[in-house]
N, C-alpha and C positions, 0 to 999 in steps of 0.2 A: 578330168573333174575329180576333185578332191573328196575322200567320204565325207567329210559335213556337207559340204556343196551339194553331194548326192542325197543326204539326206535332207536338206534343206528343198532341194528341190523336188523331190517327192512330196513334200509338202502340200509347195505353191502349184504343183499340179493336180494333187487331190483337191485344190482349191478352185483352180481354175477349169480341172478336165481335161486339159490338152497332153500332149503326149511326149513323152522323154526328149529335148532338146540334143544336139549332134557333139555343140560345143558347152563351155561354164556361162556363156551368156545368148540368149535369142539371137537371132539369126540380125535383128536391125541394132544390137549393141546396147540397148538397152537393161538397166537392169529388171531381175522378173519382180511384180510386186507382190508380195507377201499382205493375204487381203484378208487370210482367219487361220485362228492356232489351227493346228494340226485336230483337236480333240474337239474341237466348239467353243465356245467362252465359257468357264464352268461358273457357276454360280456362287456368289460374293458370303462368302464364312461370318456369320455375322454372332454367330452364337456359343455358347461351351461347347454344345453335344457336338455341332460342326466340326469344330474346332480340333475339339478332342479324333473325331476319326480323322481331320487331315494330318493331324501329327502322327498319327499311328501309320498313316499311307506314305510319309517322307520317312518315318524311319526305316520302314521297310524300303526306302526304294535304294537305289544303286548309284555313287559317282557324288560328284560334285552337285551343289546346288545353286543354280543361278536367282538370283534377288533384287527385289528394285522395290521402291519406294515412291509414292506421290504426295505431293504437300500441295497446300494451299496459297502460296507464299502471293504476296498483294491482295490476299483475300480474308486471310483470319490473324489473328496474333500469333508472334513466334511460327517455329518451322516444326510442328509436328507431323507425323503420318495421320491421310487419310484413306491410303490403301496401299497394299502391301501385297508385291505378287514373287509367287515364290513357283520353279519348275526344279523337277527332278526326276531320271529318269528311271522309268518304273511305279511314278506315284504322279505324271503328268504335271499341272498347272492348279496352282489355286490361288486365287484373289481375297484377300483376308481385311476385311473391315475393323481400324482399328479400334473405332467407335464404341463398336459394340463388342470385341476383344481386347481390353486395353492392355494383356500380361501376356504378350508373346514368348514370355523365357523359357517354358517347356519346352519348345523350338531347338533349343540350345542341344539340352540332354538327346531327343530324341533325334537331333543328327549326327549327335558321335564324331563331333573334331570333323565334321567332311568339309571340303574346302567352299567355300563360297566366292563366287561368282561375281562381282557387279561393275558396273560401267560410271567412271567418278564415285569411287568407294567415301572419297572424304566428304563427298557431298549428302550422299546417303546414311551413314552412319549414324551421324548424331538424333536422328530422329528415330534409326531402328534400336538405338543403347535405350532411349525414351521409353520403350515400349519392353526390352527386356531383352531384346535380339542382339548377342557380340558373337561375332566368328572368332574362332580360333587360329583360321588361317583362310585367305584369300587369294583372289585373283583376281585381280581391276582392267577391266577389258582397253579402257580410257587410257590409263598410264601405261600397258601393255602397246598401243601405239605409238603413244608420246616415243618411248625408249627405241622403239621399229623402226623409227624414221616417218610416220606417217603424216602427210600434211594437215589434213582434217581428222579428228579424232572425235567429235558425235557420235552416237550410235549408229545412226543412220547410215552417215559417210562411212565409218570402218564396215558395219554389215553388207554395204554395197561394194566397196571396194574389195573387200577379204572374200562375201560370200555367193556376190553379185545379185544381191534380192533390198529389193527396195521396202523399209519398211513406212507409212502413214505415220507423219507425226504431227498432224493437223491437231491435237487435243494436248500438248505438252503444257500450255500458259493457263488451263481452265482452272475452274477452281472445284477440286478435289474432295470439299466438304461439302458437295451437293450429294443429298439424297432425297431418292434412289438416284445411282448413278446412270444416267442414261448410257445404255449397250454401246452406242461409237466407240465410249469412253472405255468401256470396259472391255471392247475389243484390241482397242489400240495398246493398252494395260496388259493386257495378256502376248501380246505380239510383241513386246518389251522383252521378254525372258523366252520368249520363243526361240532364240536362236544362239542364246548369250553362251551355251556351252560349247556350241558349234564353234562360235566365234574364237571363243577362247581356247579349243585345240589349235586352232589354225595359228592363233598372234603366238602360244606357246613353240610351234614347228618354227614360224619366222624368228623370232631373238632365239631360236637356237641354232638357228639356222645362223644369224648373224654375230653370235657368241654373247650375246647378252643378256639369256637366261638368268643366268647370276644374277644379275644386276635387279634385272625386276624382281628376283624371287625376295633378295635382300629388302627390297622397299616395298612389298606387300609385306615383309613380317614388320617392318617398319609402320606401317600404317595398322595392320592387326592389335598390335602392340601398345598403340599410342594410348594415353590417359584422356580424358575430355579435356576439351579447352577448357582455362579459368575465365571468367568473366571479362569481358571487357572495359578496360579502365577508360574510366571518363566518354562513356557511348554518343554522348550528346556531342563531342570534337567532330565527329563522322558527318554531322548534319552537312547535307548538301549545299553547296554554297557558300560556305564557311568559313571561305579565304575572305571574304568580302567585309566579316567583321574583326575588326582590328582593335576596336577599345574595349576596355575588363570592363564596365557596366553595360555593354552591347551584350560582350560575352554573356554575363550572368544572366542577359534575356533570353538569347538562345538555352542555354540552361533549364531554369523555371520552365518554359514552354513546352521542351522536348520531354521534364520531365510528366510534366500532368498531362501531355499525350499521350505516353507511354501507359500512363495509369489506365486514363479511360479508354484506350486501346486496349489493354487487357480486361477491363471490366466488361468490356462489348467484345471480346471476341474479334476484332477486328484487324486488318493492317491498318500497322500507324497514320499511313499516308491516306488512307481515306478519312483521318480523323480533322486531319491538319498537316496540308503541306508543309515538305523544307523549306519551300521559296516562301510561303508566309511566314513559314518562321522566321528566316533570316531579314524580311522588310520588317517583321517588329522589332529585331534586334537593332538595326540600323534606324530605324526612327524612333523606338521609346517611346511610344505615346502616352500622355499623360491621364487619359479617358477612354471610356465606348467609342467614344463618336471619333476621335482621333482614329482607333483602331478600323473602325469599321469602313474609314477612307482608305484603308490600304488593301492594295492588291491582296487576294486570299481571305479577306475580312468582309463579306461585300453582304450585299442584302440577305443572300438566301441562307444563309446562317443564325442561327435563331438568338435572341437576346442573351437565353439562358446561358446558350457557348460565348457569345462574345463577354458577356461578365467573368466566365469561367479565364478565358486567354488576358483579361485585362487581369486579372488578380494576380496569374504571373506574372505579368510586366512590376504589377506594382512590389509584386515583391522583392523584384530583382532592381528597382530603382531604389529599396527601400534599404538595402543591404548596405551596410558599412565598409570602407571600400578594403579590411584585412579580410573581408570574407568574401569577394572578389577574385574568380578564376584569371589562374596568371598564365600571360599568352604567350604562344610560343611553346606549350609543354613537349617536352621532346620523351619519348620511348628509350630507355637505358638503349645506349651503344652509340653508333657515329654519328656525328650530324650530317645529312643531306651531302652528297658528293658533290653540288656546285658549288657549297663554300672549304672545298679542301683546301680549292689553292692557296686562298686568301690564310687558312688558320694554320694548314700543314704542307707545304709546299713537296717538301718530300712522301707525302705519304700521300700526294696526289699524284706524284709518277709511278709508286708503288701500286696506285690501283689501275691508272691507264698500261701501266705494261701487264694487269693482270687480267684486267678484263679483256685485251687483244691475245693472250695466249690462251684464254678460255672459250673465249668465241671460235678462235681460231681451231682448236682441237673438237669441239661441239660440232662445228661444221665437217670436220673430220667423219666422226661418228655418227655424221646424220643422227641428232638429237635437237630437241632443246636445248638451248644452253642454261636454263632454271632446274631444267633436269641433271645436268651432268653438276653442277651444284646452284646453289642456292646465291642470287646475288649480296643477299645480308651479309652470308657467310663468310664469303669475297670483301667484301665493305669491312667486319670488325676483322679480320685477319690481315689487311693492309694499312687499317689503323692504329691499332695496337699491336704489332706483329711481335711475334713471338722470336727465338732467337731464328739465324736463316738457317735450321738444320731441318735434316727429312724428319727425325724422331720429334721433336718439338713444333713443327709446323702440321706433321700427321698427327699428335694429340692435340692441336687446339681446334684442328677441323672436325677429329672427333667428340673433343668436349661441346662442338655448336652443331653436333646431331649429325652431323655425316656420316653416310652408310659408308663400311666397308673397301667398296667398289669404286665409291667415288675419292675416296682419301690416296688410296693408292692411284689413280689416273691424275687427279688435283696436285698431291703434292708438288711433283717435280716443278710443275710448271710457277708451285705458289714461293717456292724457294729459289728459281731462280729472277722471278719477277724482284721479290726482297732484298736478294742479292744484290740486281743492279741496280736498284733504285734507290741502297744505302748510302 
């Protein structure tokens, strides 16, 4: 048994009462289940003075810090935190209310550059930059598997498979901006970063064990590093179902709709989708109705919706019937770079073998490495460097994959394979 394991499992047996196990998992194969922190569930930070001595108990404490994050997502507008639990050892576990905290950036100062901890760092983030929380350096338990080889990469599944303790994930989809939170909640929240350190010696021993320390270390400072995303151009394209409209005065209904959803979606605090479905959206975009009562025949529009909304969703239509047709979203908008790989053949016949030999020698080496193959590089990346390929040399194929954000590690295992794909395919 491994010392996290050992520690892990003095845990689950301070938990359960039973007595030192022979082997790393019970005797019927099972994993053990991990049912309360080691310390109890501590009580939810909701104030300065709290606050203030939890910060004073993480400065002082010792090692990396493991950190997670819960949002309300289908539940309120946007992805902000509604709680925030942080372990470190020497200073235990605390559950931090951002509600009633909303300027977590002391946090920063008073952990001194120590490394942080979290499991899908990219998903996490942007709501902990919201609150004032950036690491200086990390360790994503999640992409740590990806790069292992690991099949399932969840919390659960890596803690089970790496530490063999079964965590409760019954409360993942609730919604977070309930208050008071009920204890399940706040146990399960705290069992989150219960073990994330553990976890993370272990997946550290593995990719060095497999030589691909490197590799992760390079893309946690890659992700440390990154700037926030810019806004998303044109959000309303994403509407679900959206293949289905094909005419630019369709278009511009989908448009008006999704936009005065989005309004009063934030004016209520809400998710979108409880304002007004996609699938409503996209029947008014395809039918355009002329009135209420057109509207209120269509699926999504139906009785139990109040007059007041349904004048509201008709005023978009009409504005979007009303538009002159240069002001008319033009279909088809493509994202700067390639078009779509099923029409290479038709537009670049050559630079559609260039990518079929490059996608077979990347899969193929991926499989190699037991990875991802989105991990060993990026398919876009693949896609504009067979498109426009640069000259077939190592030095000009290894800067254009680093001009399109490729780490390091990956340019150098990439390249070969992407010069001579170029090569034959010239």
């Amino acid at each position: 048994m491994t010392d996290a394991q050992e520690t892990a499992a003095d845990t689950a047996l301070r938990t359960t009462g039973g007595g030192p196990p022979d082997d790393d998992v019970p005797a019927n194969g099972l994993p053990i289940p991990l049912l309360e922190p080691r310390e109890g569930i501590p009580p939810v930070v909701a104030s300065a003075d709290a606050l203030t001595e939890v910060i004073s108990a993480f400065a002082a404490g010792r090692g990396p810090v493991a950190v997670d994050a819960e949002r309300a997502s289908g539940y309120r507008y946007g992805q902000r935190a509604y709680l925030v639990q942080l372990r470190r050892e020497g200073a235990g576990t605390a559950l931090i209310d951002p509600v009633g905290c909303p300027d977590l950036s002391a946090f920063g100062e008073a952990l001194g550059g120590a490394e942080w901890i979290l499991h899908a760092a990219t998903q996490d983030l942007p709501c902990l930059r919201d609150i004032g929380m950036l690491p200086t350096s990390l360790f994503d338990t999640e992409l740590a598997g990806r790069l292992a080889g690991f099949p399932r990469v969840g919390l659960g599944a890596m803690v089970e498979s790496v530490l063999g303790f079964a965590l409760e994930k019954g409360h993942s989809a609730v919604d977070w901006s309930t208050r008071p939170l009920p204890e399940p909640w706040l146990r399960y929240a705290a069992l989150d970063v219960e073990l994330l350190v553990d976890l993370r010696d272990e997946l550290e021993k593995e990719l060095d064990r497999q030589g691909k320390l490197e590799w992760a270390l390079q893309e946690f400072d890659a992700i440390a590093s990154a700037p926030p995303a810019p806004p998303r151009k044109d959000p309303w394209r994403r509407t679900s179902g959206m293949h289905k409209v094909r005419r630019r005065r369709q278009m511009a209904v989908v448009r008006e709709l999704w936009t005065a959803r989005d309004r009063a979606a934030q004016r209520r605090d809400v998710s979108p989708g409880k304002v007004l479905s996609d699938a409503a959206i996209v029947e008014a975009a395809l039918a355009v109705p002329v009135n209420v009562a057109a509207l209120t025949a269509l699926p999504g529009f139906g009785h139990r919706m109040g007059r007041r909304q349904l004048e509201q969703w008709q005023a978009a239509v009409d504005r979007a019937r009303a538009l002159p047709e240069s002001e008319l979203p033009q279909p088809g908008t493509q994202l700067a770079g390639p078009p779509p790989p099923r029409a290479w053949a038709d537009k670049d016949p050559a630079a559609a073998a260039r990518l079929a030999a490059a996608r077979t020698a990347v899969s193929a080496l991926a499989e190699t490495l037991h990875l991802p193959q989105e991990n060993l590089i990026t398919p876009d990346t693949v896609r504009r460097v067979c498109w426009e390929p640069p000259t077939a040399g190592t030095t000009t194929v290894a800067a254009a994959l680093t001009g399109y954000g490729a780490r390091p590690w990956q340019v150098e295992l990439v390249t070969p394979l992407l010069v001579k794909a170029l090569t034959a395919s010239s």
